[in-house]
N, C-alpha and C positions, 0 to 999 in steps of 0.2 A: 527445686532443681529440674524437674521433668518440664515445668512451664519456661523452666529458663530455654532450655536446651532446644524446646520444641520451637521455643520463638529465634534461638540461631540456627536452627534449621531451615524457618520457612528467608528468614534474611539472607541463603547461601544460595536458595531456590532464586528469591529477589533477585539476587545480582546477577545469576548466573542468565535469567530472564532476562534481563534491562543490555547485558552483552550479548545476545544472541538477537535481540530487535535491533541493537544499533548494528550489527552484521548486515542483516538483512537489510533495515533501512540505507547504509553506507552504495549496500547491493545494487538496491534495487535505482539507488538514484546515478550510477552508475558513474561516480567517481571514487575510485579505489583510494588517492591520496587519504582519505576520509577515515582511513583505517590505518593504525600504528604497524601492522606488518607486510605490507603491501612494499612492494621494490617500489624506490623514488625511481620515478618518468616525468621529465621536465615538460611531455607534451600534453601530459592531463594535465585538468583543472584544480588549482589549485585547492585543497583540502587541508583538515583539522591538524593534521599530521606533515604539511611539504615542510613548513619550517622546522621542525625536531628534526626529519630528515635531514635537512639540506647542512644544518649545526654537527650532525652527525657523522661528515664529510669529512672534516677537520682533522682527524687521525691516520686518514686512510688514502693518499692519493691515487693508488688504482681504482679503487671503488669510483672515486671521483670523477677521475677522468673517462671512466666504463658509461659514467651517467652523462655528460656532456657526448660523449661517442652515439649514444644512443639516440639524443636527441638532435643529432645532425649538428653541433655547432663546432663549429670550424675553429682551432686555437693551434700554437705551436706551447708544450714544455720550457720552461726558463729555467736556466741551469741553475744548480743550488746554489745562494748566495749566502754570504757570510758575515757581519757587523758586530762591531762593537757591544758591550752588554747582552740584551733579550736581542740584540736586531737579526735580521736574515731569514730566511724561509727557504723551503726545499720543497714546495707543492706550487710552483709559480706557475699559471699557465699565460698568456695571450691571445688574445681572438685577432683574426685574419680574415679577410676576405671572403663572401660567398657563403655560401650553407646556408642555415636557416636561420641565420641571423642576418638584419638586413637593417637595424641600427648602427652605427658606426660611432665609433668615441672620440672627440675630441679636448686637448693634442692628443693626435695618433699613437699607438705603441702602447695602450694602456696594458700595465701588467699586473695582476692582483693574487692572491691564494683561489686556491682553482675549488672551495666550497662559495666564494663570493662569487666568479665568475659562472658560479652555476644557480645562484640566487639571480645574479643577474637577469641571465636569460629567461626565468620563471617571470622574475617584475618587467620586464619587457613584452613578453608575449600574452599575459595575463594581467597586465594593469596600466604599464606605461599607455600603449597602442589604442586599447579599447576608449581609456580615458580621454586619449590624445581625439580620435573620432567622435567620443560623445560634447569632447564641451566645444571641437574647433572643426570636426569634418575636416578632419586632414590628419596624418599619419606624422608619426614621430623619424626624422631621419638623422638624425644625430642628437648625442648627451655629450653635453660639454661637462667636463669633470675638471677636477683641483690635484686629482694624482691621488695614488695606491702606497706603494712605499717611501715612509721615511723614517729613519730611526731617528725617532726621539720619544720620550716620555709624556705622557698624557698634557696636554697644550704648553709644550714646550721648556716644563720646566727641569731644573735641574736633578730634582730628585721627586721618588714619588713612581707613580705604578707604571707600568710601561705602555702607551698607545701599541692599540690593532694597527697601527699604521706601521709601526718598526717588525711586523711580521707581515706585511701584504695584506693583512686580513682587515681589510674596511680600504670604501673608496669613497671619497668628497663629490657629490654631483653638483655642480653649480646651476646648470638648466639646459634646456632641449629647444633645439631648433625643427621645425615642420617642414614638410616638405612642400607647403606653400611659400615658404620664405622668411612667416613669420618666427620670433624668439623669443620665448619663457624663461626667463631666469629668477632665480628663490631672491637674488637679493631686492630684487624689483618688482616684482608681484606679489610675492607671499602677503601681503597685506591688502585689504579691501573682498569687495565680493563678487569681483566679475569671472568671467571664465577664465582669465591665464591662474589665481590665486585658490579658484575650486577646483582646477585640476593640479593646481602642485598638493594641495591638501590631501588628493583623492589620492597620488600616486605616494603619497609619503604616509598614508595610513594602510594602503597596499603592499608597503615596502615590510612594513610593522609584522606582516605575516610569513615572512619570509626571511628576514634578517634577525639574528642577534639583538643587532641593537639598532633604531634608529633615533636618529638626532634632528630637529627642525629649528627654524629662529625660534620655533615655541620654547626648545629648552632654556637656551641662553644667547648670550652677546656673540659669544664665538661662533654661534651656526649661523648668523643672519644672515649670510651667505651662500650656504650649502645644506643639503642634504647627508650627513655622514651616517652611512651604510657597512655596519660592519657583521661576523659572524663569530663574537666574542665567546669561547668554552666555557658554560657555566656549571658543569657537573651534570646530575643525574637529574637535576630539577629542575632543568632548560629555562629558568626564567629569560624573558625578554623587556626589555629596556626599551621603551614606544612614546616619544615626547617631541 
């Protein structure tokens, strides 16, 4: 019993060690995300911990909307709406003009649950942009999208579990135009291995760190069009959905 005891003792020393290096290490490499207690700031770099963050969103829309305030992006509040079954949401924000956002959505008016809209802005200033510059030297100036809300139930059937989509929470991206004039779109390039097809890859395995759930033509027939990007409530054991 005294060998038992002594060897969970030195195992509480163990762990208490191994969390106080990843302190420091988190420290010293000077990204806080990197650490589960740290306030979400959408202008750090992304870390171990923005997506449990950001999923964490979903109960709370002052918290939410505090984080978007913080990190300059410009939105207006969308009145609570109300639907049929599961549909409707009461955390709707919209992005507007100016601030620190300087991608734009089209069609216009996109309106989504305001924990997506703040994933958003993370996969824009940390993955979209960077990737957009490394495979094309050129800057992302618009995501062309498939739309945020619609009530219906997971690919349109009649019964059966309820789509993120009939709560705002997931948005359809179809592809990105540059500010040189060229246009990426998932249905069109996701396949082969040139740069429009290594940079959807790059921003849809960038998206994985940040969203709930993401969806690629890799899952199935339904996405070979889109990127669907959602921030699905999975409990306390936040798994994520990356395919």
């Amino acid at each position: 019993m005294r060998a038992l005891r002594r060897i969970a003792g030195l195992l509480v020393i163990g762990g208490i060690v191994l969390a106080l290096a990843f302190v420091v290490w988190a420290t010293m490499r000077g990204r806080p995300q990197d650490l589960p207690w740290t306030p979400l700031d959408l202008g750090q770099p992304v870390g171990m911990f923005t997506g449990r963050k950001l999923a964490g969103l979903t109960d709370d829309f002052p918290a939410c909307r505090a984080v978007l305030d913080k990190a300059g992006v410009r939105y207006t509040a969308l009145p609570p709406r109300e639907g049929e079954g599961q549909c409707g949401y009461a955390n709707g924000v919209r992005f507007v003009a100016g601030g620190s956002r300087r991608i734009s959505f089209a069609p216009t008016g996109l309106g989504v649950a305001c924990p997506v809209a703040a994933a958003l802005a993370a996969w824009e200033w940390n993955v979209v942009q960077p990737a957009a510059e490394r495979f094309f030297g050129s800057r992302v100036a618009q995501i062309d999208h498939f739309g945020s809300y619609s009530c219906r139930r997971l690919y349109g059937r009649d019964s059966g579990n309820w789509s993120e989509h009939s709560t705002a929470n997931a948005v359809d991206i179809a592809g990105f135009r540059l500010t040189d004039g060229r246009r990426i779109t998932v249905v069109r390039d996701w396949k082969g291995d040139g740069a429009p097809a290594q940079f959807l890859r790059t921003v849809r395995d960038g998206a994985c760190g940040l969203f709930s759930t993401t969806l690629s033509p890799d899952y199935n027939a339904a996405h070979r069009d889109h990127l669907h990007l959602d921030q699905a409530s999975r409990g306390s054991m936040g798994w994520r959905a990356c395919r």
